[in-house]
N, C-alpha and C positions, 0 to 999 in steps of 0.2 A: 443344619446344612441344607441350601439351597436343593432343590430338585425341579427337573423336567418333566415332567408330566402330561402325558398325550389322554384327550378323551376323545371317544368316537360319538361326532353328535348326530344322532337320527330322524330322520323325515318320518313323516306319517300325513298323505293325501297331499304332498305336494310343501309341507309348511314341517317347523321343525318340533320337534316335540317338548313338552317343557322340562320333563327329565332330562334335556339335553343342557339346559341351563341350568337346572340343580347338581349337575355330576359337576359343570365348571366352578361352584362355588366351593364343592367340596376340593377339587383341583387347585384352587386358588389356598387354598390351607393348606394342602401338602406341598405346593410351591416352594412356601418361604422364602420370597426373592427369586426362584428360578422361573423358566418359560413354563406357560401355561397353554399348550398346544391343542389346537383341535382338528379332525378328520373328518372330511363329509363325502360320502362314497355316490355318486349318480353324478350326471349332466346337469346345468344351470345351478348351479352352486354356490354364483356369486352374490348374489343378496341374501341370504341366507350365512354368507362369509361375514359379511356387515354387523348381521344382529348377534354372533358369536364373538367377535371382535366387541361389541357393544357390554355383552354379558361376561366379557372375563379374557376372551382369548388373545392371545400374545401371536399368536400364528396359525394360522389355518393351511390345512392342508386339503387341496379339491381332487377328489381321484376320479377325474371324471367319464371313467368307462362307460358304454353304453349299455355295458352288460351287469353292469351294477345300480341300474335304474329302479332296477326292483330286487327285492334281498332272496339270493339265491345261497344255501351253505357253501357251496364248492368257488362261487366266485366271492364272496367274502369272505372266506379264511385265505384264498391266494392273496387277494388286494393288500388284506389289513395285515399279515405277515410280509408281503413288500414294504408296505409304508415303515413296520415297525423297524426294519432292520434299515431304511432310510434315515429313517428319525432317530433310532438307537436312545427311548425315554427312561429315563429312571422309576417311573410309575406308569400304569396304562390302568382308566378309568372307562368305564361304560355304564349304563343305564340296567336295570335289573329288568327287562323286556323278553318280551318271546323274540328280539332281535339277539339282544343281549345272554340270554341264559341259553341260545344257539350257539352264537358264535365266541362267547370268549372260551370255555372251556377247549374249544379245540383248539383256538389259539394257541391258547397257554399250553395243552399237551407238545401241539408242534412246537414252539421253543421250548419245552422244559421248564415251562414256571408253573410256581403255585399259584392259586389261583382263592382267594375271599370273595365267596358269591352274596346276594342278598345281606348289603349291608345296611341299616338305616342311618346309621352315624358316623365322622369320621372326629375322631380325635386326634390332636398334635401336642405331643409332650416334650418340646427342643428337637432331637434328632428322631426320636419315636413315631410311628404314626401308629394308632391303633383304630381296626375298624369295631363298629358295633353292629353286632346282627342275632336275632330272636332266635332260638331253640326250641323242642319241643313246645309247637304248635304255640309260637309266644308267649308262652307261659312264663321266658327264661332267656336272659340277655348272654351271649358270649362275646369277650372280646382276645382277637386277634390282633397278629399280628405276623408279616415278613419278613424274618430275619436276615437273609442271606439273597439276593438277587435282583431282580425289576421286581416291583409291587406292580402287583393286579388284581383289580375285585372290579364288582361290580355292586351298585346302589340301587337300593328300593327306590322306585316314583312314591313320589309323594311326602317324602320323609324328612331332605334339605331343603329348606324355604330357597327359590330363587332370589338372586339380587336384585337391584336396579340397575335397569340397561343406564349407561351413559353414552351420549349421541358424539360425544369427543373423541370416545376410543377408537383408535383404529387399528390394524392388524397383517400384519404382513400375510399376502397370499403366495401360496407356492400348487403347483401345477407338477403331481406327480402322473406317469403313465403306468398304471401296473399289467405285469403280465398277467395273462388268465388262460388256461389252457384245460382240456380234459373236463369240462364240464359237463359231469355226470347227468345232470336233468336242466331242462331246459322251462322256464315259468313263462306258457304262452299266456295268460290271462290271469289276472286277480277279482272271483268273484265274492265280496263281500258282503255279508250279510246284516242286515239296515238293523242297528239294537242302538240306535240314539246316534249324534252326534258328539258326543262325551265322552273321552278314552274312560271305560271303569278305573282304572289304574292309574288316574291320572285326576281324578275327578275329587273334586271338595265336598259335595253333597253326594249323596246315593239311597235312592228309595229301590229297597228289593224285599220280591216277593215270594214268598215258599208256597209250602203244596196249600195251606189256606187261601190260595187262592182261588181254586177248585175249580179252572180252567185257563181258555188261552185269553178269554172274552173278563176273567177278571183280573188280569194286569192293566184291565183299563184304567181304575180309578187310582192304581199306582204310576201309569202313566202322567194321569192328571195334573197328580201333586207333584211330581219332577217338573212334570212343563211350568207351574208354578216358582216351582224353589231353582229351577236353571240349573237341576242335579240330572244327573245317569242313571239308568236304570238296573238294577240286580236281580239274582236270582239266586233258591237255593240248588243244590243239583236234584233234589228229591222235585222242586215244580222241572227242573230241566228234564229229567228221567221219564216225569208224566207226561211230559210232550208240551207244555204250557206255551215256552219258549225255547229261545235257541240257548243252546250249550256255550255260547257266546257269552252271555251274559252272567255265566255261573261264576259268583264267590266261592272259594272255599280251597279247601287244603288239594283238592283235582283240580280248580277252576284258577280265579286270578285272587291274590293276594290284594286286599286295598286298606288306606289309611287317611279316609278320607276327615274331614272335617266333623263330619256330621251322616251319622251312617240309619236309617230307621226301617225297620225290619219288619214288614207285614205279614205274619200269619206262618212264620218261622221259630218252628220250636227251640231250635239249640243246639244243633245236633254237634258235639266235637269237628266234625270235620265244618261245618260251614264257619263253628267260631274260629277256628287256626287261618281265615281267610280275611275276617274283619275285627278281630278282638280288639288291634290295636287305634282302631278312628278312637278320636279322641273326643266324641260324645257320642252314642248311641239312644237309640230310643224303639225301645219294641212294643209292638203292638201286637197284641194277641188272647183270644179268648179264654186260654187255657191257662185259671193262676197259678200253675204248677211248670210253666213250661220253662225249659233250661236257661233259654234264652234273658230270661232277666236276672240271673246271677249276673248278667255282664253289664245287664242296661245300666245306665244314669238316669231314667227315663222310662217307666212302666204304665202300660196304659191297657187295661183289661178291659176286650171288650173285641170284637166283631170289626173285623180290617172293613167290612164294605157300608158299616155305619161311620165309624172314627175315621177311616182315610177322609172320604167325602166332605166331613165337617174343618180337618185342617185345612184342607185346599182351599176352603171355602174363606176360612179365616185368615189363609198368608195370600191371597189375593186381596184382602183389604189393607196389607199393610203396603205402604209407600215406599216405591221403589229408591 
């Protein structure tokens, strides 16, 4: 059976995020045949309507309030509960984001849906949809599913390969006004804190550093090798705690979940919580003095030895290789 399906696609500095193009391909599976709708909350919204229309969507919705320029809770749970009850979807998707793990659970309280968070997969079996998402600490896959109402979850970054845009597609736009009223706090300024230009969460490569780093002056050479490899930079929470870096950049079961490509772990012993954060990249490679240390029951990739001799030397050596 055909279904409607709304996803909400998210901005970040202006441009759209690529989780917003991975939620449409999953969207496009649960479709089967029906519209594949999407929602973009702020002002200027129209080329950005283009590239969603490009990657999947069948209609775009632009909510263009001023006061949804920047993500506020109170003015997006108003908006995106107007929109919903305009569009009335048979499925509502979103992105598994600090946007995301905000705003839909209270959605779904305010309507009364349930709600599949942090899912990496989606399956379709005829009229079935079942979503996939890890359990304790990814050790352990669960699959769900909802029975009875509008489907709603939300999806890990990183997990559904985006499509190919085609420059053919086009998309109906529609211009809703949502009401906004009683908003509790007001967001006069966004000060962000400079940890790369590389969402973690969103990133293919990742070079992160633990407390073997034994200061703030030695994330340099993990710098290095990112600016190298065109990766994001990590962190365990134990170099975050010592003050190395910002809290920003923390992996792990408190920090951000990632699944990147290619994940390598300097001077990180293992600790259960930073693995429940990266277990699932799908190459790993640790580097660290200690041949005892936890961290390479996971690795694919063991490398014994002193982060501030061995970083230095790969840098050295993926700067030779031809871009």
């Amino acid at each position: 059976m055909s279904k409607d399906v709304l996803v909400v696609a998210e901005r970040r500095n202006g441009n759209l995020r690529n989780v917003s193009f991975e939620v449409l391909v999953a969207a496009q599976r649960m479709a089967d045949g029906g519209k594949v709708m999407a929602v973009l909350f702020g002002q200027g919204g129209n080329g950005e309507a283009e590239q969603l229309a490009q990657y999947g969507a069948d209609q775009v919705y632009l909510v263009a309030n001023e006061e949804l320029n920047v993500y506020s809770t109170d003015a997006f749970t108003q908006a995106f509960t107007e929109v919903f009850h305009t569009v009335k979807p048979d499925a509502v998707l979103l992105g598994h984001t600090a946007m995301g793990r905000d705003l839909a659970p209270r959605v779904a309280a305010r309507l009364g849906l349930g709600l599949i968070s942090d899912c990496t997969d989606v399956e379709v079996h005829g009229d079935e949809v079942i979503f996939v998402r890890p359990i304790y600490a990814g050790k352990a896959l669960q699959k769900k599913k909802i029975t009875n109402g509008v489907t709603f979850a939300t999806i890990r970054p990183n997990n559904i390969a985006k499509g190919e845009p085609d420059a053919r597609r086009t998309a109906e736009t529609i211009d809703i006004k949502a009401t906004i009223t009683d908003i509790r706090t007001v967001i006069k300024e966004v000060v962000r804190k400079t940890t790369g230009t590389i969402d973690l969460t969103e990133a293919k490569i990742i070079v992160s550093g633990g407390r073997g780093v034994k200061s703030a002056d030695g994330f340099n050479p993990i710098n290095d090798l990112a600016k190298v490899l065109g990766a994001a930079v990590g962190a365990s929470r134990a170099a975050c705690d010592a003050g190395y870096c910002d809290y920003a950049m923390q992996v792990g079961q408190t920090g951000k979940v990632v699944t990147p490509d290619l994940y390598i772990a300097c001077g990180i012993s293992g600790a259960v919580q930073h693995l429940a954060g990266m277990s699932n990249s799908k190459i790993i490679v640790a580097i660290n003095k200690d041949p005892e240390a936890a961290i390479f029951k996971v690795a694919d990739y063991v490398i014994i030895g002193d982060l501030f001799e061995v970083v230095p030397l790969l840098t050295e050596e993926f700067r030779k290789v031809p871009v």
